[in-house]
N, CA, C and O atoms as a DFTB+ gen file, in Angstrom:
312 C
 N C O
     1  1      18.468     -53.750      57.701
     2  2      18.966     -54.410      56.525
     3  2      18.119     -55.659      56.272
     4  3      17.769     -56.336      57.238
     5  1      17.686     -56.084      54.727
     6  2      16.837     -57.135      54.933
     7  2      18.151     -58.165      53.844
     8  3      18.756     -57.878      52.811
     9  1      18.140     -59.246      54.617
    10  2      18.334     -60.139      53.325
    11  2      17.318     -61.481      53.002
    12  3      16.591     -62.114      53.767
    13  1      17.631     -61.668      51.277
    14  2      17.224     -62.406      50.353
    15  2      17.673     -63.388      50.487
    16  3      18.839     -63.640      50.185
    17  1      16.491     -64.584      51.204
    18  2      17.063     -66.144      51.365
    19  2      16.822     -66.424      49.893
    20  3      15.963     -65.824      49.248
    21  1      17.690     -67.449      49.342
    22  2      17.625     -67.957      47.881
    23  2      15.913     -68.675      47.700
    24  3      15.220     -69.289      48.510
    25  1      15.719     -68.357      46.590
    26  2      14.406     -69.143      45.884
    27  2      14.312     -71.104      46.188
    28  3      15.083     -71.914      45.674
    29  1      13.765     -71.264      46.640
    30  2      13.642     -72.685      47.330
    31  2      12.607     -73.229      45.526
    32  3      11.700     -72.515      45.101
    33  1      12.886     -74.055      45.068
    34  2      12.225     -74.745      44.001
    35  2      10.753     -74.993      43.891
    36  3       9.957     -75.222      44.801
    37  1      10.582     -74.919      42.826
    38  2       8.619     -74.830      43.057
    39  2       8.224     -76.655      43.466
    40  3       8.887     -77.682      43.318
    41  1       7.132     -76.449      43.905
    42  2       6.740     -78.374      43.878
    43  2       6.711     -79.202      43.010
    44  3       6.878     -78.723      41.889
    45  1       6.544     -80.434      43.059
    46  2       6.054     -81.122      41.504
    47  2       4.157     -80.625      41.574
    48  3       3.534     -80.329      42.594
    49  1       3.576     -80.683      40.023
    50  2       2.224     -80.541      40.455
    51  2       1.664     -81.764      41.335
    52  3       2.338     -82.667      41.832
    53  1       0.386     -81.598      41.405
    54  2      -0.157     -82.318      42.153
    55  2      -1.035     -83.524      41.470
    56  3      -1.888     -82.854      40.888
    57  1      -1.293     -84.659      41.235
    58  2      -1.809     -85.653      40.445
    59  2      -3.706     -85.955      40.839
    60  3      -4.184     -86.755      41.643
    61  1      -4.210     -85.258      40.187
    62  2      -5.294     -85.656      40.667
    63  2      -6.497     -86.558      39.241
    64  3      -6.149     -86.845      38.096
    65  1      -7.525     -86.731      39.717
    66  2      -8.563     -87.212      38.551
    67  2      -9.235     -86.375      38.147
    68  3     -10.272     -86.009      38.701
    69  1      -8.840     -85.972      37.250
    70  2      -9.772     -84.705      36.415
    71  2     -10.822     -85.495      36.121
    72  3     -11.750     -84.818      36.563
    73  1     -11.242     -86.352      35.728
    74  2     -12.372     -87.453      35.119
    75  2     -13.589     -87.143      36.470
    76  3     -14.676     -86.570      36.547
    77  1     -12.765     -87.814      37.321
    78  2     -13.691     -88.162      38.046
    79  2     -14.502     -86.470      39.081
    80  3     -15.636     -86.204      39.480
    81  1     -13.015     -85.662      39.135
    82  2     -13.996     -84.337      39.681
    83  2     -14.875     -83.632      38.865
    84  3     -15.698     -82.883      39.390
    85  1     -14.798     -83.822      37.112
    86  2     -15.740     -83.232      36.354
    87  2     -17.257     -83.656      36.337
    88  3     -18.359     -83.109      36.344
    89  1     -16.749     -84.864      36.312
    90  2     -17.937     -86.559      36.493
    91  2     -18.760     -85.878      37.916
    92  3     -19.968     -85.708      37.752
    93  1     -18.371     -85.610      38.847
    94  2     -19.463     -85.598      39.993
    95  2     -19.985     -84.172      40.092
    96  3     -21.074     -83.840      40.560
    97  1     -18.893     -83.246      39.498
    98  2     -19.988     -81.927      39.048
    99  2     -21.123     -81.954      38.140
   100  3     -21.993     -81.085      38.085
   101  1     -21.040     -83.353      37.196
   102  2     -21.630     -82.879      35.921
   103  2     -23.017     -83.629      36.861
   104  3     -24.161     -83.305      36.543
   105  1     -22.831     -84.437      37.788
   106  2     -23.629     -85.288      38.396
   107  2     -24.633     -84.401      39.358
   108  3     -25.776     -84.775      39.621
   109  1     -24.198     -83.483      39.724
   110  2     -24.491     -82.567      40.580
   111  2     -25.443     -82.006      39.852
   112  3     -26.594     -82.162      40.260
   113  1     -25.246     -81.285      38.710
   114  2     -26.098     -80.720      37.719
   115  2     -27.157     -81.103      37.470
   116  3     -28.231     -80.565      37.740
   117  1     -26.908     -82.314      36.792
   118  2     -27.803     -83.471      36.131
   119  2     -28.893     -83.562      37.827
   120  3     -29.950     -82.932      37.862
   121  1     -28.537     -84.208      38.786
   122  2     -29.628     -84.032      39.904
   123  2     -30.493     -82.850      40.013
   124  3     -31.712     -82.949      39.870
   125  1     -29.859     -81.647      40.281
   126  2     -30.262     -80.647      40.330
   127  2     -31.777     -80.255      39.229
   128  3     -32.916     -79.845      39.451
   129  1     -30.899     -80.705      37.853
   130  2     -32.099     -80.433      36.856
   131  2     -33.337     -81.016      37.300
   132  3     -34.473     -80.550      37.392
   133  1     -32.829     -82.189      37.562
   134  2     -33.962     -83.283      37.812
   135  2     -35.113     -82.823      39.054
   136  3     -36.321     -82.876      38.823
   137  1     -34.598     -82.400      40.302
   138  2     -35.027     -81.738      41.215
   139  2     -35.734     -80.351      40.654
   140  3     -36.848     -80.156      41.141
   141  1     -35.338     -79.495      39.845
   142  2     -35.871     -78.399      38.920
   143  2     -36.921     -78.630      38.148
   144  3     -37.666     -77.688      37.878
   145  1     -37.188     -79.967      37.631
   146  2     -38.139     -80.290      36.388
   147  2     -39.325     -81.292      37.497
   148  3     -40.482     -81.434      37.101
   149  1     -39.075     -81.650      38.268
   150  2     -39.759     -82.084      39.578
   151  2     -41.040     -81.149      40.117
   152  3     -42.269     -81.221      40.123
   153  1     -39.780     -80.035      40.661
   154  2     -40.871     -78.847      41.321
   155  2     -41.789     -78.440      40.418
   156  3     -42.973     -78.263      40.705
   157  1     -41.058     -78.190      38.740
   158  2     -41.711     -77.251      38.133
   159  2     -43.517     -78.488      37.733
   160  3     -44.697     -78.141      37.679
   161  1     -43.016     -79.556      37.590
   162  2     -44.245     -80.710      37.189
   163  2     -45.282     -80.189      38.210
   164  3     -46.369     -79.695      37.908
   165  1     -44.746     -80.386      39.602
   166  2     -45.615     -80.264      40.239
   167  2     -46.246     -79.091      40.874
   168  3     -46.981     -79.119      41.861
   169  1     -45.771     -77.762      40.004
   170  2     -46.905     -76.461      39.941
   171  2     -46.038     -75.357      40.849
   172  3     -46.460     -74.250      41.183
   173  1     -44.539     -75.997      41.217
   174  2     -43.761     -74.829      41.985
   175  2     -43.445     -73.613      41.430
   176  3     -42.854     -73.789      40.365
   177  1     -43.590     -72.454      41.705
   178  2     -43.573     -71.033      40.898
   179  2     -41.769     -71.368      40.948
   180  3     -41.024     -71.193      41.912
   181  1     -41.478     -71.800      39.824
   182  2     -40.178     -72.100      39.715
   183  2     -39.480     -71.290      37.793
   184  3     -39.869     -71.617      36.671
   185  1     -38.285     -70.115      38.224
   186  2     -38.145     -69.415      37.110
   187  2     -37.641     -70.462      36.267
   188  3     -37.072     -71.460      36.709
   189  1     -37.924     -70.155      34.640
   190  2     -37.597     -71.011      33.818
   191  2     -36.217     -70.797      33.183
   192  3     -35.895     -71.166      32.054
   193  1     -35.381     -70.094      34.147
   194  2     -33.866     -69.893      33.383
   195  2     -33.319     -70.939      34.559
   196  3     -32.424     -71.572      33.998
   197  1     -33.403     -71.264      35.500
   198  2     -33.255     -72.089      36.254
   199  2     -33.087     -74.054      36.279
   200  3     -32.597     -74.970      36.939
   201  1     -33.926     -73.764      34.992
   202  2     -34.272     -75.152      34.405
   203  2     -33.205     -75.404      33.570
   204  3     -32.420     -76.268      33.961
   205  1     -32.933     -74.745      32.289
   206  2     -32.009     -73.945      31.041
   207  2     -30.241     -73.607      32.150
   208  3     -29.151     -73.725      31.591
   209  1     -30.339     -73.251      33.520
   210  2     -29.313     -72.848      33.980
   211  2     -28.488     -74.536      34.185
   212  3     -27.264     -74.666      34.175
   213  1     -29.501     -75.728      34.367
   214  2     -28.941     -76.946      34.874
   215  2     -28.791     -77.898      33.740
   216  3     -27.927     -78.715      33.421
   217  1     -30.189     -77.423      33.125
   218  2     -29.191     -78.268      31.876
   219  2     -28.319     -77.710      31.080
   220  3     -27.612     -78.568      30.550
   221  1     -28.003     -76.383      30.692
   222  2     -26.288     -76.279      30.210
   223  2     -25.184     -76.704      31.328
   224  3     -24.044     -77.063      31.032
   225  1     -25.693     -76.609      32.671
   226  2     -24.357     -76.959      33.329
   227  2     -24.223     -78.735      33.258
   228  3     -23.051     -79.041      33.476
   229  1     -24.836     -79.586      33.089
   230  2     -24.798     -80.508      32.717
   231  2     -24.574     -80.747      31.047
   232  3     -23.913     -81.718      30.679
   233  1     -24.861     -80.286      30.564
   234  2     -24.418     -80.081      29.068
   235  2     -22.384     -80.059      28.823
   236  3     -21.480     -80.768      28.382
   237  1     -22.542     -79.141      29.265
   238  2     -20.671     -78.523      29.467
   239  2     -20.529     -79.068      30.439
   240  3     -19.516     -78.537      30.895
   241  1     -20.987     -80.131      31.439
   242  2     -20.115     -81.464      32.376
   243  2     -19.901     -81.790      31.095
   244  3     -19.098     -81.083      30.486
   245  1     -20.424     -82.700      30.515
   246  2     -20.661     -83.877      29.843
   247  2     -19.271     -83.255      28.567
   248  3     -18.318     -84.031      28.490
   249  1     -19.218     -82.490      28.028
   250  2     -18.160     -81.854      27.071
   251  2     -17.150     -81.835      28.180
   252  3     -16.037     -81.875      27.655
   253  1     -17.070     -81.796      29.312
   254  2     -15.820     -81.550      30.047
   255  2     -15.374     -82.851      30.022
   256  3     -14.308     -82.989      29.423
   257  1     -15.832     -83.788      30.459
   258  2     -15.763     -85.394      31.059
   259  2     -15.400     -85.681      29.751
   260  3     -14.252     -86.079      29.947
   261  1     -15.591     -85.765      28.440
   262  2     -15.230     -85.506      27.339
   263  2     -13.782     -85.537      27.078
   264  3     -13.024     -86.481      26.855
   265  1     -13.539     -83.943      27.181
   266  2     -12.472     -83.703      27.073
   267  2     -11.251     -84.179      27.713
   268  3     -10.192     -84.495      27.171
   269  1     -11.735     -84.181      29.651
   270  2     -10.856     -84.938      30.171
   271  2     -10.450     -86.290      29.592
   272  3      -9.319     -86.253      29.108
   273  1     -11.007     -87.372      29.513
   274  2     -11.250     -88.040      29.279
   275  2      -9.846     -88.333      27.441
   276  3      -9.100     -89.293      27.245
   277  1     -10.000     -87.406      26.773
   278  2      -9.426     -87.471      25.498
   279  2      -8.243     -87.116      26.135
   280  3      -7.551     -88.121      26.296
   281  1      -7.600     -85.871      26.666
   282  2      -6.638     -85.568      27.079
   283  2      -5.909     -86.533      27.614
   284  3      -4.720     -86.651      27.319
   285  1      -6.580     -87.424      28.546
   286  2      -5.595     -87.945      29.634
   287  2      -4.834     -89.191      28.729
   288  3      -3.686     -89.610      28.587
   289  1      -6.407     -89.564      28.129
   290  2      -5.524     -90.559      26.857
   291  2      -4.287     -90.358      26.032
   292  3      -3.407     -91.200      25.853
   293  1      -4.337     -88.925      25.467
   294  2      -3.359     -88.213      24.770
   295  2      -1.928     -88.544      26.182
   296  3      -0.841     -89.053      25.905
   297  1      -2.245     -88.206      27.264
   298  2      -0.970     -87.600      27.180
   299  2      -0.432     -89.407      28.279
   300  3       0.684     -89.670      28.727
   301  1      -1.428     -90.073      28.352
   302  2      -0.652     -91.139      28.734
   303  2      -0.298     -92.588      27.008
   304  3      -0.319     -93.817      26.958
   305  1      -0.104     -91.798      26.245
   306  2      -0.168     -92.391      24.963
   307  2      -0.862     -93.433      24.787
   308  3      -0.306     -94.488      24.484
   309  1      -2.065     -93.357      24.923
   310  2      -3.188     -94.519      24.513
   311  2      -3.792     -94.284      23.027
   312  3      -4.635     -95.059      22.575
């Protein structure tokens, strides 16, 4: 026979900085490119979607950090 202990309540969410974890991805990127446009200066057989791969991901940081950024305002009524 199995029994069904009652549903225990979900958590509150969890409070974190969206700002700041978008911010050090977009940072991540942004290095990366930089390290990408580096090798390629200096004659590294380096593919050119690779280059194009870091700067959109730094591109869409920067729209993320953005967005965070508007949101949090929104919802702490600033």
């Amino acid at each position: 026979m199995h029994l069904v202990s009652p549903r225990r309540p979900d958590p509150p969410p969890l409070e974190t900085n969206d700002v700041t974890i978008i911010a050090a991805g977009t940072a991540a990127w942004f290095v990366a490119l930089v390290v990408v446009l580096v090798l390629k200066v200096a004659g590294t057989d380096i593919h050119d979607w690779w280059l194009w791969m870091c700067a959109a991901g730094t591109a869409l940081g920067l729209v993320g950090v953005r967005y965070c950024v508007r949101r949090r305002n929104a919802l702490s009524g600033r």
